[in-house]
N, C-alpha and C positions, 0 to 999 in steps of 0.2 A: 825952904820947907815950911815955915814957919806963914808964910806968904799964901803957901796952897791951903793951908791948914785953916788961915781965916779966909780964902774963897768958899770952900766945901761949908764952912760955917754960916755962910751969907746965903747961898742958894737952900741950905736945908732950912736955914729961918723964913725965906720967901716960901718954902713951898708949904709950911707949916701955917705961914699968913694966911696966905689964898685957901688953904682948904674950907675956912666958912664960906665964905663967896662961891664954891664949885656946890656945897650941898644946898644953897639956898635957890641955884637956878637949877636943880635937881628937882627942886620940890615944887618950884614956879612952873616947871616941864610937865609934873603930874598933875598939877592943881590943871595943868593947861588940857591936857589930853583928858583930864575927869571930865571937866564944861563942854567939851566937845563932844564927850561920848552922850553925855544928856542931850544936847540940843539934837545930838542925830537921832535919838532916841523919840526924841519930841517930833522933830521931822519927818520919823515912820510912822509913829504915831496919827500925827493930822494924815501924813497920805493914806492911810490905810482907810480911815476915815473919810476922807475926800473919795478915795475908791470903792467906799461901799455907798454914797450917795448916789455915784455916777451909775455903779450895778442896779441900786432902787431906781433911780430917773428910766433906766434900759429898762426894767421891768415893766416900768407902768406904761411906757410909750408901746411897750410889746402890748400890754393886754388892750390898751385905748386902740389900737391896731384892729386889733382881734375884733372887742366890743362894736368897731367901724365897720367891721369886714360884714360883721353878723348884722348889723342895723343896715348895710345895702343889700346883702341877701333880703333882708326881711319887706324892705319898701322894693324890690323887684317882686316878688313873689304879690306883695299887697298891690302892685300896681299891676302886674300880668290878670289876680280875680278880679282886680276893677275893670280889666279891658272887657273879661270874658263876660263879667256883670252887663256892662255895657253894653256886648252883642247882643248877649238876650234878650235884655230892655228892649232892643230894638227889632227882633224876632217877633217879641210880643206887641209891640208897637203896631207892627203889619199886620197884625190879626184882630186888632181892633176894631171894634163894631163902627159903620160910618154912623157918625150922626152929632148933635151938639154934643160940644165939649164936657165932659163931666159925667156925661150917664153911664149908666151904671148897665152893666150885661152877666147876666148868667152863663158863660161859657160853656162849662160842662157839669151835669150835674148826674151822680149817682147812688144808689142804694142798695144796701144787701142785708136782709134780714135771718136771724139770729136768734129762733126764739122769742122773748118779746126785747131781742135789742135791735136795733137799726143803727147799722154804721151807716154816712155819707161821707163822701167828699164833695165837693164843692171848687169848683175855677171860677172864681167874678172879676171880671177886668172893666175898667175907664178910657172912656175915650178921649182921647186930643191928648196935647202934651204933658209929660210933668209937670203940677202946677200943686194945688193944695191940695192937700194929704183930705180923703171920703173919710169921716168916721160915722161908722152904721151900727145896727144889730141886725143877724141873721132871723128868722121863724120859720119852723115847721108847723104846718098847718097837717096833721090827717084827717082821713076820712074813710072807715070801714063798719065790720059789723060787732057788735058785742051785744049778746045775749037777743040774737033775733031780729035785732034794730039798726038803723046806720046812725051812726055816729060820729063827733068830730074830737078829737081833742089839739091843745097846742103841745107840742112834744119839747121836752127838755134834755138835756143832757144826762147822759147815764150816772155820770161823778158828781155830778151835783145834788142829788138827794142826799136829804139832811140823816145824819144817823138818826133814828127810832123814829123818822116819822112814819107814821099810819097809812099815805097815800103816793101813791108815786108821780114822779111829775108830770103834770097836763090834769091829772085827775081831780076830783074835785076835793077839798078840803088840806090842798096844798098850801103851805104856810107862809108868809109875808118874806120872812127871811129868805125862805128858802126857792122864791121868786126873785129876787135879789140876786143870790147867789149863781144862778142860771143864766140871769140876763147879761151879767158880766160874762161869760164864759163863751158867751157866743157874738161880745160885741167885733167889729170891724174896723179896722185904721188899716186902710194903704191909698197910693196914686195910681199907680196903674192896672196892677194885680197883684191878686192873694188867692192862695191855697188852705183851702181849709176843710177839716175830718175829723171826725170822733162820732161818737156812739149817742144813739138815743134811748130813751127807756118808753118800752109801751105798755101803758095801764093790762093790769089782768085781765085775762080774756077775750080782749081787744083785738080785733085780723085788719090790718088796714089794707085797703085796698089801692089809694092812693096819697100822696104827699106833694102838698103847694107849698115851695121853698118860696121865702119874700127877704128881701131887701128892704128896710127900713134905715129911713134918718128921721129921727125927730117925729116919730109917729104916724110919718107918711111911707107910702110902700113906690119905691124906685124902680124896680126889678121884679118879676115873678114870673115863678116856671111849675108845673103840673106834672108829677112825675106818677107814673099809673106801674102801680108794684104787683 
């Protein structure tokens, strides 16, 4: 008896030792599962991160996509008017006056009066190939009756008369400027052909009866047609 009495005494003092050692790997257990649950914390973290770069890189490869799709529509569409460009060029090619390279043809020319306005249009084409660009100035020449008498004036563009001046253009006592401002309006730059129309103003009183369209470069006349109104 006395024998069991110091066994039972021995094992409850063992189990009384060991119980610091059970809570301190208790607590190594949660300090353990804390650090883990951060790092996996951390690990959703960076991927969620990583998975919104990958979403941005998809985006902008979608729109650079897009931006590519529209820049080859847009250079087919640029390349189809250059083809069509092209045929005409060459349309108009055929219809070229024979003669040396470079001169100059009144193609079609017409007039329709308005009162004292005169609209024209005008077709001038070059002959021979593309090469240097003609720069010219257009003139109307008229020639009708005003007050009894025949007479000539050089006619100007409608839009070109200066606000408040006194006389209208061609007529006499038109102003430095406002000859300037005319002559540009009616200069010329192309290679093969141009199209060109707008309005002229005809002094008061003035009936023309007809208009000599000229071609000029540099003060010399290239072209010229007599159109009987």
């Amino acid at each position: 008896m006395a024998l069991l009495l110091v066994g039972v005494g021995a094992l409850l003092g063992a189990f009384i030792a060991q119980r610091p050692g059970d809570d301190a790997a208790a607590l190594q257990l949660r300090s353990d599962r804390i650090a883990q649950a951060q790092l996996r914390s951390e690990f959703e973290t960076q991927l969620q991160s990583a998975q919104s770069r990958v979403d941005a890189s998809q985006g902008e490869v979608v729109l650079e996509r897009a931006a590519r799709a529209q820049l080859e529509k847009n250079l087919t569409q640029t390349q189809a008017e250059l083809d069509r460009l092209k045929d005409q060029l060459a349309f108009y090619e055929q219809l070229l006056p024979a003669g040396p390279k470079g001169s100059i043809d009144l193609r079609a020319v017409d007039f329709e009066r308005t009162g004292q306005v005169l609209s024209y249009r005008v077709l001038l084409m070059r002959s021979g190939k593309p090469g240097e660009r003609f720069v010219g100035l257009l003139q109307f020449v008229a020639i009708g009756m005003q007050d009894g008498k025949e007479v000539s004036y050089t006619l100007r563009p409608l839009q070109a008369r200066l606000p408040g001046a006194s006389a209208l253009p061609g007529e006499p006592g038109q102003s430095e400027d406002s000859s300037e401002l005319v002559t540009g309006s009616l200069r010329l730059e192309f290679e093969q052909f141009q199209r060109v129309q707008g309005l002229l103003a005809l002094p008061d009183g003035f009936s023309p009866t007809s208009v000599t369209i000229q071609v000029q470069e540099e003060g010399i006349v290239l072209a010229s047609r007599r159109v009987d109104l």
